[in-house]
C-alpha positions as CSV (number, residue, x, y, z in Angstrom):
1,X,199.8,41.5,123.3
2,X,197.7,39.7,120.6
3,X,195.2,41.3,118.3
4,X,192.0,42.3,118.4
5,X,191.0,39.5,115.6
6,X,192.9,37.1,117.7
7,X,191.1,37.4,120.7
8,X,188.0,37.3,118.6
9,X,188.5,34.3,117.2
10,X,189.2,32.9,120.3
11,X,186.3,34.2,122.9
12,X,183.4,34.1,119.5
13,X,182.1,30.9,120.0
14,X,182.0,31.2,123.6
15,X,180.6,34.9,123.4
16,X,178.0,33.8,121.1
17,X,176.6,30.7,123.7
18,X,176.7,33.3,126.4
19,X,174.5,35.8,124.3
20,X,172.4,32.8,123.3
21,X,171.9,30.9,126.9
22,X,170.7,34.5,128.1
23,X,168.0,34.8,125.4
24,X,167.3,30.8,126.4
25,X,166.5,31.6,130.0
26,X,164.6,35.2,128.8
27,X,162.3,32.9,126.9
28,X,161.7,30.7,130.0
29,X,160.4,34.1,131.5
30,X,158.5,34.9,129.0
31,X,156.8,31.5,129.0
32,X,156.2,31.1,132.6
33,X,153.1,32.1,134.1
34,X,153.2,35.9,134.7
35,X,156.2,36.4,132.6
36,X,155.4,39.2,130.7
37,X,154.1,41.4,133.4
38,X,157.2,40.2,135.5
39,X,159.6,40.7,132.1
40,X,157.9,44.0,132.1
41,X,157.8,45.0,135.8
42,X,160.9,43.2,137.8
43,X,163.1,45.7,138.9
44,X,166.0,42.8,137.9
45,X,164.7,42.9,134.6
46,X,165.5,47.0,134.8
47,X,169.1,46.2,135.9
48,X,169.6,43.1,133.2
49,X,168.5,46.2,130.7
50,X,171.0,48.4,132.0
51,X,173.6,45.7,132.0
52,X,173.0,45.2,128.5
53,X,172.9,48.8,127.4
54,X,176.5,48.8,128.7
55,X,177.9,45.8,126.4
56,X,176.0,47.6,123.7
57,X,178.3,51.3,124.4
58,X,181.5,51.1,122.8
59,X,183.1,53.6,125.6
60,X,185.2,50.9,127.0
61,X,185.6,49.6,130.7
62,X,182.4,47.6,130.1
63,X,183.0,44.6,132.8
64,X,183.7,47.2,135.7
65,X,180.6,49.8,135.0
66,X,178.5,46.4,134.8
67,X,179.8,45.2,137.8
68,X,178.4,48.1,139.5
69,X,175.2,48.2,137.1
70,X,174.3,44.7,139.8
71,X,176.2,46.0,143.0
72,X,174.7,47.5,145.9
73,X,176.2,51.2,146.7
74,X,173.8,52.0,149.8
75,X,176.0,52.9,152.5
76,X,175.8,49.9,155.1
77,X,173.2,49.8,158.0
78,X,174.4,51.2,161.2
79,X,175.4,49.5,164.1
């Protein structure tokens, strides 16, 4: 298994376009007509929050709990 600083320096720059291509398309949001109030009011807006409260808590398993941050747990309609 390779280091932590390993696997830094390998995933960083790619990490670091991720973080920056979100803020990018934030922006476009913002700018848009409405984007505030829909930055504000979007109920996908509440989930990217939550998604990225996640990446900021350090208790592990981060991919899986923000998996189900964005997944749908209703049970299915019946038949």
């Amino acid at each position: 298994m390779r280091d932590a600083k390993t696997v830094l320096d390998q995933y960083f720059l790619e990490m670091r376009w991720r973080c920056l291509s979100l803020a990018a398309d934030l922006d476009r949001v913002e700018r848009a007509e409405r984007g505030p109030a829909v930055l504000s009011n979007d109920p996908r807006m509440q989930k990217l929050r939550e998604g990225l409260a996640v990446l900021l808590d350090s208790s592990g398993n981060r991919a899986e709990r923000v998996l189900m941050t964005f997944s749908d747990t209703s049970p299915p309609p019946k038949r």
